[in-house]
C-alpha positions as CSV (number, residue, x, y, z in Angstrom):
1,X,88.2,215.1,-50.7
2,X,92.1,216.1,-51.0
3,X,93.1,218.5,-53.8
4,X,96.4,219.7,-53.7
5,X,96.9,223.5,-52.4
6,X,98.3,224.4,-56.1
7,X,98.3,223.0,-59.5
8,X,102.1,222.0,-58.8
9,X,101.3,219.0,-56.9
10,X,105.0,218.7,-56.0
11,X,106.4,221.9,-55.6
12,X,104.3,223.9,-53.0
13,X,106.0,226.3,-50.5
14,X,103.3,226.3,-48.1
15,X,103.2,222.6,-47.2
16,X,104.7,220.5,-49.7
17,X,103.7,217.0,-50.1
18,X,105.5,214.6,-48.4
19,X,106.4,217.0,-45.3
20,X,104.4,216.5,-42.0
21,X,102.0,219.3,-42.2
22,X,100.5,218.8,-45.7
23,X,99.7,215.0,-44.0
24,X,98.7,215.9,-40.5
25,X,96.5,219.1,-42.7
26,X,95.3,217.0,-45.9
27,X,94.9,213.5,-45.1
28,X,91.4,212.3,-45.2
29,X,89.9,209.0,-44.2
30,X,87.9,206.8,-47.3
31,X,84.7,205.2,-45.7
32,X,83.2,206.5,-42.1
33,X,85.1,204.2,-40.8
34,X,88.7,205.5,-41.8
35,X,87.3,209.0,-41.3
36,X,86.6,208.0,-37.6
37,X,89.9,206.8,-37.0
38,X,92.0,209.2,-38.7
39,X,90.0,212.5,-37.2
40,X,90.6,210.8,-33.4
41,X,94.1,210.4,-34.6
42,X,94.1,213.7,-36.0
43,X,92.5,214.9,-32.4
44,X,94.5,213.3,-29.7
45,X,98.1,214.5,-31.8
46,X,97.0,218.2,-31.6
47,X,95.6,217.9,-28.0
48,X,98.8,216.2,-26.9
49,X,100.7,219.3,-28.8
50,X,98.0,221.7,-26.6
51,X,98.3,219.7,-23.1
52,X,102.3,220.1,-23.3
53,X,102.8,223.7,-24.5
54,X,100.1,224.6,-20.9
55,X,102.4,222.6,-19.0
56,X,105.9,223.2,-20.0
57,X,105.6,226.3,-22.2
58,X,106.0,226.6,-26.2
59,X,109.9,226.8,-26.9
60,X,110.5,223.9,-24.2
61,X,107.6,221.8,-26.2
62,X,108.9,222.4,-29.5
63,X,112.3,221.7,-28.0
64,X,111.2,218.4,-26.9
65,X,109.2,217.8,-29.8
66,X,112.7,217.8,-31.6
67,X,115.1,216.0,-29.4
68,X,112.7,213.3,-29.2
69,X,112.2,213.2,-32.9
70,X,108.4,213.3,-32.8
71,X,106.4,214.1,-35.7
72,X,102.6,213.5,-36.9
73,X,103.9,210.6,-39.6
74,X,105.8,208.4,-37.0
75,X,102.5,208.7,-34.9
76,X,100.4,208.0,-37.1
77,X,102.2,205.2,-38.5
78,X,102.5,203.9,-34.9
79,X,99.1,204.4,-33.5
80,X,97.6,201.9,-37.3
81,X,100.3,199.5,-36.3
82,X,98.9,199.5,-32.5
83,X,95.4,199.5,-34.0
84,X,96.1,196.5,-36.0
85,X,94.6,198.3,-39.1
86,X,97.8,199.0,-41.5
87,X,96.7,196.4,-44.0
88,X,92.5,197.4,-43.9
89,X,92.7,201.7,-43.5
90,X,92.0,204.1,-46.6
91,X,92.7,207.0,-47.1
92,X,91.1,209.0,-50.5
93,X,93.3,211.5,-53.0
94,X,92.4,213.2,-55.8
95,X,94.6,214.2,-58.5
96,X,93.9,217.6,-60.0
97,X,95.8,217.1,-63.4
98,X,94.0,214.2,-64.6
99,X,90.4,214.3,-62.8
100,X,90.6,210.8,-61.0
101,X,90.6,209.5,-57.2
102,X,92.7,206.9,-55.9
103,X,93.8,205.5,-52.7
104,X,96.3,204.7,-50.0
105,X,97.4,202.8,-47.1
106,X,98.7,203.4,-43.9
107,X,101.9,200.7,-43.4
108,X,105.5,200.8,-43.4
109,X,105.5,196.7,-43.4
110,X,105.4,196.9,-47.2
111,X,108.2,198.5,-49.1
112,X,107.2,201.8,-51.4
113,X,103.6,201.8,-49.5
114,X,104.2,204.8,-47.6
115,X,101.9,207.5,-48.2
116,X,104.2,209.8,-49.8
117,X,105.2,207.1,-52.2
118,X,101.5,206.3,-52.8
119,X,100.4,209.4,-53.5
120,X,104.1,210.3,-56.1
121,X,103.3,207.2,-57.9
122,X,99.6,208.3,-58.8
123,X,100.3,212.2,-59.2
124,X,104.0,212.8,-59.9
125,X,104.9,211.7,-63.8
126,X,106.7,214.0,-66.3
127,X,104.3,215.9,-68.7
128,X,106.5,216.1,-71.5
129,X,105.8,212.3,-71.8
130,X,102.4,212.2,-71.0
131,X,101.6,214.7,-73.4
132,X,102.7,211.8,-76.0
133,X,101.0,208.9,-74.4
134,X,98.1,209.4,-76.5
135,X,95.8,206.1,-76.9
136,X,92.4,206.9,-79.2
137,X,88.8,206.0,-78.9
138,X,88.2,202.5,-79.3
139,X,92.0,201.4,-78.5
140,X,93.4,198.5,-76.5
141,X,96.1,199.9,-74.3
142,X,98.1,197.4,-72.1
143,X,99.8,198.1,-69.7
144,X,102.7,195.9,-68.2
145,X,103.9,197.1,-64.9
146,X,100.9,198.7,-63.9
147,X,101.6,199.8,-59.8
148,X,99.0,201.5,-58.1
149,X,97.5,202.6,-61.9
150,X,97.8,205.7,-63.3
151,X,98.7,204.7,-66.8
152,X,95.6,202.4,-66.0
153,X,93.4,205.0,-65.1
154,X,94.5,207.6,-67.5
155,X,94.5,205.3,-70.8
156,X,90.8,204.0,-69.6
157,X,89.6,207.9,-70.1
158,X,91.5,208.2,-73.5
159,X,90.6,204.8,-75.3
160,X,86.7,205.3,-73.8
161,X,83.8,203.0,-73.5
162,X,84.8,201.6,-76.8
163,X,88.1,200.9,-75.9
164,X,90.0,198.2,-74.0
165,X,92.9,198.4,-71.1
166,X,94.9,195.4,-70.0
167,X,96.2,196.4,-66.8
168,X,99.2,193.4,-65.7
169,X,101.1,194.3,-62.0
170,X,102.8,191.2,-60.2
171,X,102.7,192.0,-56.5
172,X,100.1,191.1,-55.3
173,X,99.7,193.9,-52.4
174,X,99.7,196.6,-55.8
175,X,97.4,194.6,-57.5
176,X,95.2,194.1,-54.4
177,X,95.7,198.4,-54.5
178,X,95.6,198.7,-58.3
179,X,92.4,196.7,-58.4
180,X,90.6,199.1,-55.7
181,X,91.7,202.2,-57.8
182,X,89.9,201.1,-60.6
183,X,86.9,200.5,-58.7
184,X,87.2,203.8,-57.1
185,X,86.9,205.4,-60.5
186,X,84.6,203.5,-61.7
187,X,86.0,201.9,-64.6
188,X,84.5,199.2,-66.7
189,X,86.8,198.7,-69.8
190,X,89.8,197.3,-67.5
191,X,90.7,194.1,-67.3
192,X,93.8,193.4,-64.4
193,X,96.1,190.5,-64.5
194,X,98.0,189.5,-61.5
195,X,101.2,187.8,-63.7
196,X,105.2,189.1,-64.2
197,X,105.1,189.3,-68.2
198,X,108.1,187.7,-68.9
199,X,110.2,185.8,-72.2
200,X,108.3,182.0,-70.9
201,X,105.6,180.4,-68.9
202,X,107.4,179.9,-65.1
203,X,107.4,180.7,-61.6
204,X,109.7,184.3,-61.0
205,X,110.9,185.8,-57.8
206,X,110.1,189.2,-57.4
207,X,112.3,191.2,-55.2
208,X,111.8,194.4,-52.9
209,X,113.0,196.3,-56.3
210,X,109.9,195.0,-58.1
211,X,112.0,193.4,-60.5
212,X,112.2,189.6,-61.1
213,X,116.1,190.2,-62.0
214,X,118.3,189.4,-58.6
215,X,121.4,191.6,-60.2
216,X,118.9,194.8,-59.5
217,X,118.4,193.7,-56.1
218,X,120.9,196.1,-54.4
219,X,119.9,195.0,-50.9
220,X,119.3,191.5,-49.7
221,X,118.5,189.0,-53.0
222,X,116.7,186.3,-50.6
223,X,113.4,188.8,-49.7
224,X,111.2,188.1,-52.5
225,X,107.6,187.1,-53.5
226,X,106.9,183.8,-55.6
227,X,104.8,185.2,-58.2
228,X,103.2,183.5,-61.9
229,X,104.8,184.4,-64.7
230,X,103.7,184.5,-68.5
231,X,104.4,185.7,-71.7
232,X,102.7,188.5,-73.6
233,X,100.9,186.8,-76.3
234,X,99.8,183.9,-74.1
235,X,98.4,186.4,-72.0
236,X,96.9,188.3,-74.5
237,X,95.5,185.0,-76.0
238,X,94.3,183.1,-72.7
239,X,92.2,186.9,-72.0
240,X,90.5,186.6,-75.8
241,X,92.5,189.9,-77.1
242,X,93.7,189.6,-80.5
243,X,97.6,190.9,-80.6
244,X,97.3,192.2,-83.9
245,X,94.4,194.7,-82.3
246,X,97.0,196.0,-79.7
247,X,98.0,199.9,-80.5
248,X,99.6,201.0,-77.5
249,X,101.7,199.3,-74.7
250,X,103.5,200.6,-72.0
251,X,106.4,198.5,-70.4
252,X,107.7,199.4,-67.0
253,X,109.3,196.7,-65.2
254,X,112.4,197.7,-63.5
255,X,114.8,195.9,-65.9
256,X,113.0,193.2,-66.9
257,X,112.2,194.8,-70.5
258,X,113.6,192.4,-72.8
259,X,112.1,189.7,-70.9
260,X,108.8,190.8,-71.9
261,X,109.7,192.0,-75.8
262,X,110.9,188.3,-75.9
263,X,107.3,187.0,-74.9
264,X,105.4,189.3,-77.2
265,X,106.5,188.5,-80.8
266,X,103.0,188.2,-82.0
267,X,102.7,191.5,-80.6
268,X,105.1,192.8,-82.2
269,X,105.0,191.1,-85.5
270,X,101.1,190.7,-86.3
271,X,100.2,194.3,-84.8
272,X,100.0,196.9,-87.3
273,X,99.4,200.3,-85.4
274,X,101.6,200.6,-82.2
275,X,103.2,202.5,-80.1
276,X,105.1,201.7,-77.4
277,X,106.2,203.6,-74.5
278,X,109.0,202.0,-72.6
279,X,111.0,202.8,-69.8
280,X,114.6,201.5,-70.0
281,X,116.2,200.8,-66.1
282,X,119.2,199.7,-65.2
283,X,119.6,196.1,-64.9
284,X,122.5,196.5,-61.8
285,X,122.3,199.9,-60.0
286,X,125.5,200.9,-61.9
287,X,124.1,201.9,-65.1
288,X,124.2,198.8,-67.0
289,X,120.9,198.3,-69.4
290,X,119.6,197.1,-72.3
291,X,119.2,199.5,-74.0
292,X,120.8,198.9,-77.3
293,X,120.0,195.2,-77.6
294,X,116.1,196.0,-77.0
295,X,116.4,199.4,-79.7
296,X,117.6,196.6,-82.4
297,X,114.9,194.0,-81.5
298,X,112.2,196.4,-82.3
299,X,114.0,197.9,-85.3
300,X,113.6,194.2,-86.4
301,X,110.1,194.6,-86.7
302,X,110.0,197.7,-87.9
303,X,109.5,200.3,-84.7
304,X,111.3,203.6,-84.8
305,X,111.9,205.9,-82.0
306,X,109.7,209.1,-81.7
307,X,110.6,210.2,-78.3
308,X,113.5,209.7,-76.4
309,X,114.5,211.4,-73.1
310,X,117.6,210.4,-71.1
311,X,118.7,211.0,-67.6
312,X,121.9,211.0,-65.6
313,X,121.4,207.2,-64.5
314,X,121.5,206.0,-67.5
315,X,117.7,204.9,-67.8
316,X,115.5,206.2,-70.4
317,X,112.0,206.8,-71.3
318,X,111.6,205.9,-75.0
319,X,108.5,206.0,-77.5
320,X,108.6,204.0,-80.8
321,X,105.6,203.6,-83.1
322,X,105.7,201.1,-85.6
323,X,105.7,201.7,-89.4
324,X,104.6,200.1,-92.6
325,X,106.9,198.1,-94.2
């Protein structure tokens, strides 16, 4: 199995991640199966690269390797596609940090599903604010924009058997991901819900910017998913968890956040130890957020910021824990 060639999973010289050697050197298949395919892929690439250099020399290969713009990603991208297996190949990671294994997929037909982003989205996250994500034995942890889940899997270890995670992601390709993760790791104090949270019971679109608001859509507005939408506390309620026994959520939802603060009153108003981690995007590409409406509807009920880290866009991440009255 994979483990990165240094403890900074992002930042090595040799091969860095994302770059075609580290994937035509690190990428393993996750069942025989994948590990058949991926080796022959493996194979006939490096024979190809063996067969040409004989015939033509190794400057004049290289050369032609260049001006023809061929790499190991677009082949193996390619030769899935021709295989017909982009939606059904695994491959297995393992992240170092935080002792868990997760998957990918092999496609470029979905949008962020590339390997690299796969692989950024369950290993690459700032310490400084994991170090303060910090969920206790026994705990019920929900988290609302889950992806591929590595808030998911990392809040399972932390709230333990005891514990609880509600683990909600929309898109249904993520889920289908998010849902295979968990059963990777084994986990058994997960429950996943395949729902936008949002401010009412409805139908959403959700765009290729994984956010149900069309304004953040900086491409093309009519690509979308139909997807079931819900509030927090009904959500909470329909699944049997009691909202005042919530203590940590974590909101990520690509400027939808006060949509879901405006579902989750009973959350917010019965629960009496929480914290909340919650990242703050722009709502429009151009820095526009919600920032100070969303900072005075959880002053209303009493949260108060314990973190707060800003960055050039504008977005935030921002950690408020709710005190006594």
């Amino acid at each position: 199995m994979y483990k990165p060639p240094s403890n900074d999973i992002n930042n090595n010289d040799e091969y860095p991640v994302g770059s075609n050697k580290w994937l035509l050197k690190e990428i393993k298949g996750a069942k025989l199966f994948d590990k058949l395919v991926i080796n022959s892929l493996k194979f006939f690439y490096l024979f190809s690269r063996i067969v040409l250099r004989v015939v033509v020399g190794k400057r004049r290969r290289d050369r032609i390797w260049v001006d023809k713009k061929i790499n190991f990603s677009g082949f193996l991208y390619k030769s899935v596609e021709l295989l017909g297996l982009d939606n059904t190949l695994l491959l297995k990671f393992y992240n170092p940090t935080h002792h868990f294994k997760f998957y990918s997929k092999v496609t470029n037909k979905v949008e962020n599903f590339s390997i690299h982003d796969m692989y950024m989205s369950m290993s690459d996250h700032e310490e400084d604010i994991l170090e303060k994500f910090s969920p206790m034995g026994g705990n019920t942890f929900v988290d609302i924009g889950a992806a591929f889940g590595f808030y998911t899997i990392v809040g399972s270890g932390k709230v333990g058997r005891t514990g609880k995670v509600i683990s909600i992601e929309p898109h249904p390709d993520i889920f289908d991901m998010l849902n295979r993760n968990i059963k990777f790791n084994q986990l058994t104090n997960v429950v996943t819900l395949n729902y936008a949270v949002s401010s009412k019971e409805t139908k959403v679109n959700l765009y290729s910017s994984y956010s149900i608001l069309p304004e953040r859509e900086r491409k093309d507005n009519k690509k979308f998913v139909e997807v079931d939408a819900n509030t927090l506390d009904n959500l909470l309620q329909q699944n049997g968890i009691n909202t005042e026994d919530v203590n940590w959520v974590k909101i990520d939802v690509e400027g939808a956040e006060l949509e879901v603060l405006r579902g989750a009153n009973n959350v917010l108003s019965k629960s009496k130890n929480i914290t909340m981690l919650v990242e703050i995007h722009n709502v429009d590409g151009k820095g526009k957020n919600f920032y100070t409406t969303i900072m005075d509807l959880l002053g209303q009920h009493n949260f108060k910021i314990e973190f707060e880290k800003a960055y050039d866009s504008g977005e935030k991440h921002v950690i408020l824990r709710k005190h006594p009255v």
